[in-house]
Structure formats: C-alpha cells, structure tokens
BALOBA-1460 file (C-alpha; in Angstrom, 3 decimals):
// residues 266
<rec num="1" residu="x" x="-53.144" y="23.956" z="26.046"/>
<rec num="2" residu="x" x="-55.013" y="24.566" z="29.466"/>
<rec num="3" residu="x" x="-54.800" y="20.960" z="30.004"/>
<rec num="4" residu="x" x="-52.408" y="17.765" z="30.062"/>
<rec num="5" residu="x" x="-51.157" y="16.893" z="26.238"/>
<rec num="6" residu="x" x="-50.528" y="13.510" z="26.712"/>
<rec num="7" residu="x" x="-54.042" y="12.640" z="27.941"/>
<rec num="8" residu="x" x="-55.735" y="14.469" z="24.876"/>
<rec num="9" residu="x" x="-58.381" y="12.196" z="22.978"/>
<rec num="10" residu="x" x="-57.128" y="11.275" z="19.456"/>
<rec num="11" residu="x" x="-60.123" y="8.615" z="17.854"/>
<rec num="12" residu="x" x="-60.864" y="6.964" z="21.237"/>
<rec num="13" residu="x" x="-57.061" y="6.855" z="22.421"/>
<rec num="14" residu="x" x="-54.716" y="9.382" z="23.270"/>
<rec num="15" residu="x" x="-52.313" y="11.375" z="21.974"/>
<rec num="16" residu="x" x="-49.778" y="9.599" z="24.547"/>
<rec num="17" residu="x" x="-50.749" y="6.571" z="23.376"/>
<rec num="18" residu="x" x="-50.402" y="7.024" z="19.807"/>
<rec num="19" residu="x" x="-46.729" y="8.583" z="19.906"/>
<rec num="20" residu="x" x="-45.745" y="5.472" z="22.270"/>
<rec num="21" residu="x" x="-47.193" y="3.146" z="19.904"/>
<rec num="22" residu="x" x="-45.898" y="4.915" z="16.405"/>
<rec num="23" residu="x" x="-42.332" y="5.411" z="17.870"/>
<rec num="24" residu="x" x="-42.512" y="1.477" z="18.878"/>
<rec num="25" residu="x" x="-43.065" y="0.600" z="14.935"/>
<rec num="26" residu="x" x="-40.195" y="2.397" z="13.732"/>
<rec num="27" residu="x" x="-37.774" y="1.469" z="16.555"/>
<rec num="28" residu="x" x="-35.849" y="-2.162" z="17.652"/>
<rec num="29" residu="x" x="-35.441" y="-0.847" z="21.226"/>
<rec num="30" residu="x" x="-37.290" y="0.268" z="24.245"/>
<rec num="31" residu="x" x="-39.962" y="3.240" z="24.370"/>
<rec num="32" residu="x" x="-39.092" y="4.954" z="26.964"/>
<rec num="33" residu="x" x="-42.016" y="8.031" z="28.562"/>
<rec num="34" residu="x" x="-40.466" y="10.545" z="30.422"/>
<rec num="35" residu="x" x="-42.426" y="12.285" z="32.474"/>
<rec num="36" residu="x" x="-42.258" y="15.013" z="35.402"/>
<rec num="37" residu="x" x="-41.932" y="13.913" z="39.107"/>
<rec num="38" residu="x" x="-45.080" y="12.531" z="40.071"/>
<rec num="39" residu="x" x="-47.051" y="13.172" z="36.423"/>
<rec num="40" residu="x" x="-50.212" y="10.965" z="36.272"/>
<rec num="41" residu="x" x="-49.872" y="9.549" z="32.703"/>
<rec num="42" residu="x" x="-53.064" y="7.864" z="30.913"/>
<rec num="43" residu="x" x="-52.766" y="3.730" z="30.576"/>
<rec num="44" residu="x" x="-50.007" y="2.824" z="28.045"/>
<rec num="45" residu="x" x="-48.976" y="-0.746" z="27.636"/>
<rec num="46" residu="x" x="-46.729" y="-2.755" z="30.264"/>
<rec num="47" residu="x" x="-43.826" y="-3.023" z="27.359"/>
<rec num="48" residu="x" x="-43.668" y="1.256" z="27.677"/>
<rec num="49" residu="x" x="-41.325" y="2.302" z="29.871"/>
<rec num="50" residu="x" x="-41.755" y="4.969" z="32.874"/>
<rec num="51" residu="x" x="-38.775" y="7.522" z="33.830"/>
<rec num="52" residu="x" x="-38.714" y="10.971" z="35.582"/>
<rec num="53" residu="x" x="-36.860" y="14.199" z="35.143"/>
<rec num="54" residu="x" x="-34.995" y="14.893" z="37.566"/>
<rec num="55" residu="x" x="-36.287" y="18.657" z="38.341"/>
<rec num="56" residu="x" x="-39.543" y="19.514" z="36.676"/>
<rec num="57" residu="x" x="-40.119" y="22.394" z="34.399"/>
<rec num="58" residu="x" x="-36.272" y="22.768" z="33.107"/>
<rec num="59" residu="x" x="-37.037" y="22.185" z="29.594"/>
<rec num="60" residu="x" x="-36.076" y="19.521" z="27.010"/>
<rec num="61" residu="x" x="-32.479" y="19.229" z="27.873"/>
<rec num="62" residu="x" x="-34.091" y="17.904" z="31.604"/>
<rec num="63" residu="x" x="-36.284" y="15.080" z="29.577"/>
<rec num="64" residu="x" x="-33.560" y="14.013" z="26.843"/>
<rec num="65" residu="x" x="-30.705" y="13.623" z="29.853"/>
<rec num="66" residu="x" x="-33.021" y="10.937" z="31.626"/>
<rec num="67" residu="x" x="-34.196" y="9.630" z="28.493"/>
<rec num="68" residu="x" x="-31.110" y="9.327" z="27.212"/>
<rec num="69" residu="x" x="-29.454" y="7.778" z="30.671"/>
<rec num="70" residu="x" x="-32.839" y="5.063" z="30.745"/>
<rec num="71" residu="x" x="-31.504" y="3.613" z="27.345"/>
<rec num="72" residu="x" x="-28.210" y="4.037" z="27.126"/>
<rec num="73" residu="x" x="-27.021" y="0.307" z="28.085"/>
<rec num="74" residu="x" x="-29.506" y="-0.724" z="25.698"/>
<rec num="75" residu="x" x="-28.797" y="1.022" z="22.425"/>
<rec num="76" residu="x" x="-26.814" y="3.382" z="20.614"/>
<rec num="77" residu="x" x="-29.029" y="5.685" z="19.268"/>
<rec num="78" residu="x" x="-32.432" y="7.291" z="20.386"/>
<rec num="79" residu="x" x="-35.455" y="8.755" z="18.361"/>
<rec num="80" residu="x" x="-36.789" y="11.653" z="20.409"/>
<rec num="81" residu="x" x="-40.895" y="12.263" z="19.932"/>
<rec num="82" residu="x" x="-42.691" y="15.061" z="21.620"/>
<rec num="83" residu="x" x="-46.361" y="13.743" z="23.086"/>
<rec num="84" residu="x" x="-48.024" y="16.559" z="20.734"/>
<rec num="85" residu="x" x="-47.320" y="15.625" z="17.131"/>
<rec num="86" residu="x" x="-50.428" y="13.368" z="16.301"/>
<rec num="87" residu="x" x="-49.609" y="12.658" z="12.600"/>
<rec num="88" residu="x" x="-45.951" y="10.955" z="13.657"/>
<rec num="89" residu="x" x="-45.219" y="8.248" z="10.816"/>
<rec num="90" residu="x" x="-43.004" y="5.400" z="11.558"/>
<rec num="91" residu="x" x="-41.790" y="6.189" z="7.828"/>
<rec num="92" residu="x" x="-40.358" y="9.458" z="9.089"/>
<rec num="93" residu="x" x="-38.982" y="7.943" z="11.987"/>
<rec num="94" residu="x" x="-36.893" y="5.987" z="10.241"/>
<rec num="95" residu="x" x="-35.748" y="8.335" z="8.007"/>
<rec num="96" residu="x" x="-34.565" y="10.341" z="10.697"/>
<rec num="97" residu="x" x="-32.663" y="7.233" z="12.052"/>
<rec num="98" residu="x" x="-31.320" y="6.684" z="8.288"/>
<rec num="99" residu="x" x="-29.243" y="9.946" z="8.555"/>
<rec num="100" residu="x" x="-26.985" y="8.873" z="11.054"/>
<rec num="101" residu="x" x="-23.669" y="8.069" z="10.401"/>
<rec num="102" residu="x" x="-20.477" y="7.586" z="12.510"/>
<rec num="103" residu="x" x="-19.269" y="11.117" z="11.776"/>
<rec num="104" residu="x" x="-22.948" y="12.459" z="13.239"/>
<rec num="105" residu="x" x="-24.246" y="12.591" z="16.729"/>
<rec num="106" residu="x" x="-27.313" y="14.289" z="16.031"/>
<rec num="107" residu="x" x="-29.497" y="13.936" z="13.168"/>
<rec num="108" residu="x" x="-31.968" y="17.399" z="13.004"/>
<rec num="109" residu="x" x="-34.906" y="17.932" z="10.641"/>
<rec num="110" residu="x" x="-35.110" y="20.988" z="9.462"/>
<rec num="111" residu="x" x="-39.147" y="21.714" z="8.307"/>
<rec num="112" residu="x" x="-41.016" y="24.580" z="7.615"/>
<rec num="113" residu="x" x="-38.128" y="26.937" z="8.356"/>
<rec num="114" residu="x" x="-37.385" y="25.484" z="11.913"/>
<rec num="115" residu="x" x="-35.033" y="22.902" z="13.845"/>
<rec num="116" residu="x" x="-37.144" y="20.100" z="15.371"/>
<rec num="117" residu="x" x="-35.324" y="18.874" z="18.083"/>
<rec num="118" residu="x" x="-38.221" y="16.965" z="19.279"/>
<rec num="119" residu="x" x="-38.205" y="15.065" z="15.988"/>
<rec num="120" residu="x" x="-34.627" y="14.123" z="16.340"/>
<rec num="121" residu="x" x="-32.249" y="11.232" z="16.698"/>
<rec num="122" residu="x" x="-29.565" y="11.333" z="19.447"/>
<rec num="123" residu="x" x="-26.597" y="9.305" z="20.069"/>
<rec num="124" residu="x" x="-27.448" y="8.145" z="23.709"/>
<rec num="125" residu="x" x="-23.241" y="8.829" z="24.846"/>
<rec num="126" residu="x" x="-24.195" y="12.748" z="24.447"/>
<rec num="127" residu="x" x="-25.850" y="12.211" z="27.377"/>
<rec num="128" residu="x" x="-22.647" y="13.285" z="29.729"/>
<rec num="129" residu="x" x="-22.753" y="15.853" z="27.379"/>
<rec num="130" residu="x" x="-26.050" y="16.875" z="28.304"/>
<rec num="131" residu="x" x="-25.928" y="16.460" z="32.121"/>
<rec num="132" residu="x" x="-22.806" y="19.003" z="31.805"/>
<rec num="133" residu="x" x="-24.963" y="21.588" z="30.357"/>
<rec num="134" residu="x" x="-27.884" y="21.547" z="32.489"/>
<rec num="135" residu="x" x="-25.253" y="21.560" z="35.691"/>
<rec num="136" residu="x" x="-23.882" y="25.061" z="33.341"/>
<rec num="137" residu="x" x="-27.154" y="26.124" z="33.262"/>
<rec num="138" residu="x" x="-26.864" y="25.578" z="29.584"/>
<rec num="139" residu="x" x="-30.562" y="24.746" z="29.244"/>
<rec num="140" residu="x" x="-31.431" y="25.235" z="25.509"/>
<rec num="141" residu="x" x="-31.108" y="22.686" z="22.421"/>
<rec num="142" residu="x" x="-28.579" y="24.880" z="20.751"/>
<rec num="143" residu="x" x="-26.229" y="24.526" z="23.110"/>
<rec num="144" residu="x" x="-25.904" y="21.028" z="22.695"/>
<rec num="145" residu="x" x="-25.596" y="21.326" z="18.533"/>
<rec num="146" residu="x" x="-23.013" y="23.835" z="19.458"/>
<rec num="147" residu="x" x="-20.841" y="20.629" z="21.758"/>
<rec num="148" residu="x" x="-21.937" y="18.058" z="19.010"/>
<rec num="149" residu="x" x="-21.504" y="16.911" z="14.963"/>
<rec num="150" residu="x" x="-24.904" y="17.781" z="13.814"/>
<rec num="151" residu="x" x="-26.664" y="16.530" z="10.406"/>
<rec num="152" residu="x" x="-29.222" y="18.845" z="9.201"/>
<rec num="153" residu="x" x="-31.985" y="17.222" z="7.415"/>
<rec num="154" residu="x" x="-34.022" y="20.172" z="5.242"/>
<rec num="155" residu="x" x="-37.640" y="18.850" z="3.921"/>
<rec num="156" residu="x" x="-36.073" y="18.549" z="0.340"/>
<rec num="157" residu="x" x="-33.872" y="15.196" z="1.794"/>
<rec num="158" residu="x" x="-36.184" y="14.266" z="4.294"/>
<rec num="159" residu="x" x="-38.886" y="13.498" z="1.048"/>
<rec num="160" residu="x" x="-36.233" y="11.676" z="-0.887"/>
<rec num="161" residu="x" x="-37.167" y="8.812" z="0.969"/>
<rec num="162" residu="x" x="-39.640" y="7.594" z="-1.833"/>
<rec num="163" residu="x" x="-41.737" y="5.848" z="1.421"/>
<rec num="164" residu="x" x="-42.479" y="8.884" z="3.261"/>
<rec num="165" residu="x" x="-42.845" y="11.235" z="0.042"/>
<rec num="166" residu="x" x="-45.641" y="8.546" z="-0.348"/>
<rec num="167" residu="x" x="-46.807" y="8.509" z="2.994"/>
<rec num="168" residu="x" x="-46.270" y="11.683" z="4.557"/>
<rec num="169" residu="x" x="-45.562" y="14.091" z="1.879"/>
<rec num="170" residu="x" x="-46.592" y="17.409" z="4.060"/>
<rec num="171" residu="x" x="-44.247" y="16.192" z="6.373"/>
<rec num="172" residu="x" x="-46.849" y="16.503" z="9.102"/>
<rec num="173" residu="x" x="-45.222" y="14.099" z="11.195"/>
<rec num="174" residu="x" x="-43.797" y="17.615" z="12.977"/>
<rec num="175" residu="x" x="-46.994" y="19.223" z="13.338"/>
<rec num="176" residu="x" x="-47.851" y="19.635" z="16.937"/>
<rec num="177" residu="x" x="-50.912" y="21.393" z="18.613"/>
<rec num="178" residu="x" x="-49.972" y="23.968" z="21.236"/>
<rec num="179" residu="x" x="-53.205" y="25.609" z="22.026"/>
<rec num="180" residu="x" x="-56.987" y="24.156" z="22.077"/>
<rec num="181" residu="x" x="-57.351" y="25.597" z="18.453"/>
<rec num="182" residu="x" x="-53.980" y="23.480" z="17.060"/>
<rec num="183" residu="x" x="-56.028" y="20.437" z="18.530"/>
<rec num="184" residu="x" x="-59.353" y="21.361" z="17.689"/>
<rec num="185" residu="x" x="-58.266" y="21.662" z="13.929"/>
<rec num="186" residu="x" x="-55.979" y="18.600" z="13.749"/>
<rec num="187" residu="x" x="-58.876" y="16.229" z="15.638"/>
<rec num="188" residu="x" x="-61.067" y="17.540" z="12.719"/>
<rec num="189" residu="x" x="-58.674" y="15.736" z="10.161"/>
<rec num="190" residu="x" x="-59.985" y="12.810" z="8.433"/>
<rec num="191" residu="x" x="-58.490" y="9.866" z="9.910"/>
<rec num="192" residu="x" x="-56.053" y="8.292" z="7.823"/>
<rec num="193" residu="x" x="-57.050" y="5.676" z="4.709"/>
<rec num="194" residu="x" x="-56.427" y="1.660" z="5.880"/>
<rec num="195" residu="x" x="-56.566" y="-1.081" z="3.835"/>
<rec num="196" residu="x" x="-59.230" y="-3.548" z="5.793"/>
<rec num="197" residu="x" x="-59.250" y="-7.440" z="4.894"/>
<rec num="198" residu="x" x="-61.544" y="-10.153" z="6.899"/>
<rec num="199" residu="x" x="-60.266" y="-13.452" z="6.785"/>
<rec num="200" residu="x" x="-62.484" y="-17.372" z="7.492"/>
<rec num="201" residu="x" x="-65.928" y="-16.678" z="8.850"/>
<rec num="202" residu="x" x="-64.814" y="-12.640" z="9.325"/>
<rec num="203" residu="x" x="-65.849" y="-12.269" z="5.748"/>
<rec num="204" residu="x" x="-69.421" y="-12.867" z="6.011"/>
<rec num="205" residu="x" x="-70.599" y="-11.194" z="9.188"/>
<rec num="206" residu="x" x="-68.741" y="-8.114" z="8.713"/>
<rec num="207" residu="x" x="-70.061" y="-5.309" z="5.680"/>
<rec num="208" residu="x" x="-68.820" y="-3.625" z="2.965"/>
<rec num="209" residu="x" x="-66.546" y="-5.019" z="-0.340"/>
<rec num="210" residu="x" x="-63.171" y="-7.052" z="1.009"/>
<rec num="211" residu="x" x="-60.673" y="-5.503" z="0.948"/>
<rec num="212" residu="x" x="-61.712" y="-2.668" z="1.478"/>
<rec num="213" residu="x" x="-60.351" y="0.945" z="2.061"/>
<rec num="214" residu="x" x="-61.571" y="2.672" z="5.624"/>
<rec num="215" residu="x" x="-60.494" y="5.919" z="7.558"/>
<rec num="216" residu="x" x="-59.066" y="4.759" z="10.924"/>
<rec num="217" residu="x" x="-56.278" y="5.835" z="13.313"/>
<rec num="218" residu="x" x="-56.850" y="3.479" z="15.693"/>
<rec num="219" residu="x" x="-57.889" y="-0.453" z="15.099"/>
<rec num="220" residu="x" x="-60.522" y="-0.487" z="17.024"/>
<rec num="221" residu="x" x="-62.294" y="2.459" z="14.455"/>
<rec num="222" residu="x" x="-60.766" y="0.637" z="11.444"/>
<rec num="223" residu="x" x="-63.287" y="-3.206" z="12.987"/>
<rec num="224" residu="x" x="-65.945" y="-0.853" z="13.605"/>
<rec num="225" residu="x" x="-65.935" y="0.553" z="9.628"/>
<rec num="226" residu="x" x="-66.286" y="-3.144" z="8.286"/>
<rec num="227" residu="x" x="-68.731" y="-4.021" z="10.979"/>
<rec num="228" residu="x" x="-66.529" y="-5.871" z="13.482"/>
<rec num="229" residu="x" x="-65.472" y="-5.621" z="17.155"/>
<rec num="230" residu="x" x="-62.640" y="-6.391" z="18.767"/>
<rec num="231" residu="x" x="-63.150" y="-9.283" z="21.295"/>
<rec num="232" residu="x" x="-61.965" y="-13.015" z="22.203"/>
<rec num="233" residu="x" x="-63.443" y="-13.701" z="18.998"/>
<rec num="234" residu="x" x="-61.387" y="-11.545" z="16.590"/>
<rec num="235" residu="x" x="-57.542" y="-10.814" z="16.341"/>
<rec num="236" residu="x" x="-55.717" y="-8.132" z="14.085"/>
<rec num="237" residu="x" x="-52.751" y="-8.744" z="11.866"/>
<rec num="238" residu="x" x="-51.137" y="-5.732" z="10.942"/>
<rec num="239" residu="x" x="-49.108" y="-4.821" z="7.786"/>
<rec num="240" residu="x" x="-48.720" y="-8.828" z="8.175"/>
<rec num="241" residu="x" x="-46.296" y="-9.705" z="11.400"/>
<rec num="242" residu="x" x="-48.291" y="-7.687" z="14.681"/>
<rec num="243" residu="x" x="-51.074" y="-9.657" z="16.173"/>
<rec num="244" residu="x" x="-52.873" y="-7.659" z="18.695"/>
<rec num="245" residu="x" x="-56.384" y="-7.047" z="19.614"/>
<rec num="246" residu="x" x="-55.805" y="-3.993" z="21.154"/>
<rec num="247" residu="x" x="-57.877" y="-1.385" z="19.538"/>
<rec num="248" residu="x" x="-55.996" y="1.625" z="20.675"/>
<rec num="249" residu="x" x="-53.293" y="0.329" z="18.357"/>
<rec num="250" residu="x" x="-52.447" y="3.145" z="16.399"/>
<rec num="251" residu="x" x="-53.035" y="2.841" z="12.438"/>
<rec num="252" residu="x" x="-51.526" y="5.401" z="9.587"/>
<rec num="253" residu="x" x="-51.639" y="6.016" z="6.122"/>
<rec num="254" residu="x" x="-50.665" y="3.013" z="3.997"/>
<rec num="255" residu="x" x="-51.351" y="0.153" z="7.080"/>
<rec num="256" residu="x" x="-53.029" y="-2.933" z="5.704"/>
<rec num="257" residu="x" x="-55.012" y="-4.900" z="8.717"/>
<rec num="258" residu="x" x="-56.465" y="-8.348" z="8.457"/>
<rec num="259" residu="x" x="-58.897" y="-9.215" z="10.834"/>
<rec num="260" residu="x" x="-59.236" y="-13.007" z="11.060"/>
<rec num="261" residu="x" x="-61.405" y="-15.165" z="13.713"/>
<rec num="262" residu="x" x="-59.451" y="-16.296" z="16.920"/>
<rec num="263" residu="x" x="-61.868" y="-19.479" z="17.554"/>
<rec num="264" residu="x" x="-60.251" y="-22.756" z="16.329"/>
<rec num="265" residu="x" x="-61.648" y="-23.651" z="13.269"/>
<rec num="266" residu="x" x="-62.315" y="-20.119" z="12.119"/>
C-alpha cells in the first residue's frame, strides 16, 4: 500500500477504527489490536485493547499467537479481522462464530475460491498450538489447519444465513485493499443506506422526511445528511440499545439510528 493500512481514511475515520468498532458489534468479549513492536496506531477507544507481536514481520501466525494468548482467560473462542477489509459486517461475523461446534477448532470461509484466514474464528487453546509452530518455523496458516479440526465454510453456507444474504450478499465483508488502487476503488463506494429517525425537538431543526433513508458509514456522516451535529446537545441510539455520540461509530447496511436531544426536557 506504500503507507500504514490501519491509519487509511474511510468517511472521516479509519479503516482501524472501523474493523475495531464492527468486530465489537458482533462479539461479547474484548477487541483486542495487535500490532508490531512499537507501531503508532491512530486513536481507537479506551475499551480497545493494545498487544504486540512478539518479533515483527513473521506473518499471521506471529499476530494470532499474541492475540490469541491476550484473550485466552477471557473467552473461548476468537473472531480474527484483518485492518484492510472495510465492508466487515457484524452479520458475517457472527456467522462465522455460528459454525463452531465442539468437534471444530477452526471455522474457515471459503470465498471467491480462497481460504480467509483473516476472516476466521479460532478456538483461543490452539494457541500452544500455534507458539509450537512458529518455534518449528512453521510460519504459514496451513500448517495450523493441518494440527487442527477445521470447518470449511464455502459462500453457498455462508449466505444461508437469511441476515447476511440480506445484508451482505457479495460477501464483501472479505474484500480487502492491498494496493492504492484496491483503496482508491473501494473509498469510491457509496456509503452504505441507514435508516435516520430524529426524536423531541430533533425533528424540527434537522431536514429532510423522518425517517428517512441516508448513505453513511460513520454517524457522524449519517447527523450531517439530516442536518444535525453531534455535540452535548445530541446523542445517537443505534439499532435501539448503543448510546454514543461518537461520530466515528461505524454504521452498515441495515443500521437504524435515532438521534434524540440530550438536554432535559428535549
């Protein structure tokens, strides 16, 4: 890419940003960043969790053994995200996580042809396993499907999760952007289509019908379609339980935000 991935705009955020905070939706535990020793990262929020490889530049056995160890009190199972995959749905997150059962270790997409094992869930005890092969030298994925029970997910049982046919029905969540074109091409995307309701005195200083349907990846684009900005004066509920007022928060395709006043009486 000729420059740092994770610190790559995406709508006035970045693309760290947005994997932290679409991994967080679909997940009950920590997000954990790994990065390499000494990697300036751009802001994320205090609940995201810092952790370094251990050697730098040894590939994505290096990052999965320390994410893997940084969680592995904590949970049994970890989704695995790679900074560069912009269109990530939580809805294909958790289809990922769906496939795991106590006879699996691994759950692997399988899209366009390829094994995506940086859109894959891992028990977090293969991470002995792990350490063993980077101290063989071991360093590629394969070896590790090799020392583990691996379910294969092809794109045909991936989309017969009726929510992310719906919602992600390219499967794009495993797009990535390797080189300036990749990015260049996916930041030219439309952003994707929110449902936008204002709520109390919201509804008559913002514009446009209510609700109303807006292009937005981040909330802070999806106040500024209807008219509103994000301040003391305005909180964001989104699909209903997350109140934040962050506008990096990332938005995808089928969120619904309300946007209601945050001065008593409002």
């Amino acid at each position: 890419m000729g420059t740092a991935k994770a610190a790559l705009e995406w709508h006035g955020s970045t693309l760290l940003r947005r994997i932290t905070g679409i991994v967080g939706r679909a997940v009950d535990g920590p997000v954990v960043v790994v990065r390499a020793p000494g990697q300036e990262l751009p802001g994320l929020p205090e609940d995201v969790e810092l952790v370094e490889d251990a050697r730098e530049g040894r590939g994505p056995l290096q990052g999965l053994a320390a994410g893997l160890a940084a969680v592995r009190d904590r949970a049994e199972v970890a989704y695995v995200a790679s900074t560069d995959v912009p269109f990530l749905h939580p809805a294909f997150v958790r289809r990922v996580l769906a496939g795991l059962g106590d006879d699996v270790d691994v759950v692997l997409p399988h899209v366009g042809g390829y094994p995506q094992p940086l859109a894959a869930a891992y028990r977090v005890e293969l991470a002995d396993v792990v350490e063993r092969l980077i101290a063989e030298d071991r360093m590629r994925p394969a070896f590790l499907f090799e020392a583990c029970r691996v379910r294969r997910l092809e794109a045909p049982e991936l989309l017969a999760d009726p929510a992310l046919a719906a919602l992600d029905p390219g499967l794009d969540s495993v797009l990535n952007v390797n080189e300036p074109g990749d990015y260049e091409r996916a930041r030219a995307r439309e952003a994707p289509e929110i449902t936008v309701r204002r709520f109390g005195v919201l509804r008559r200083v913002g514009r446009g019908p209510d609700p109303a349907i807006v292009s937005a990846a981040t909330l802070a684009e999806a106040a500024a379609a209807t008219g509103l900005e994000l301040d003391e004066h305005v909180v964001a509920a989104l699909n209903g339980d997350q109140i934040t007022r962050d506008g990096e928060t990332p938005l995808v395709a089928g969120d619904t935000v309300a946007f209601l006043s945050a001065d008593a009486g409002g």
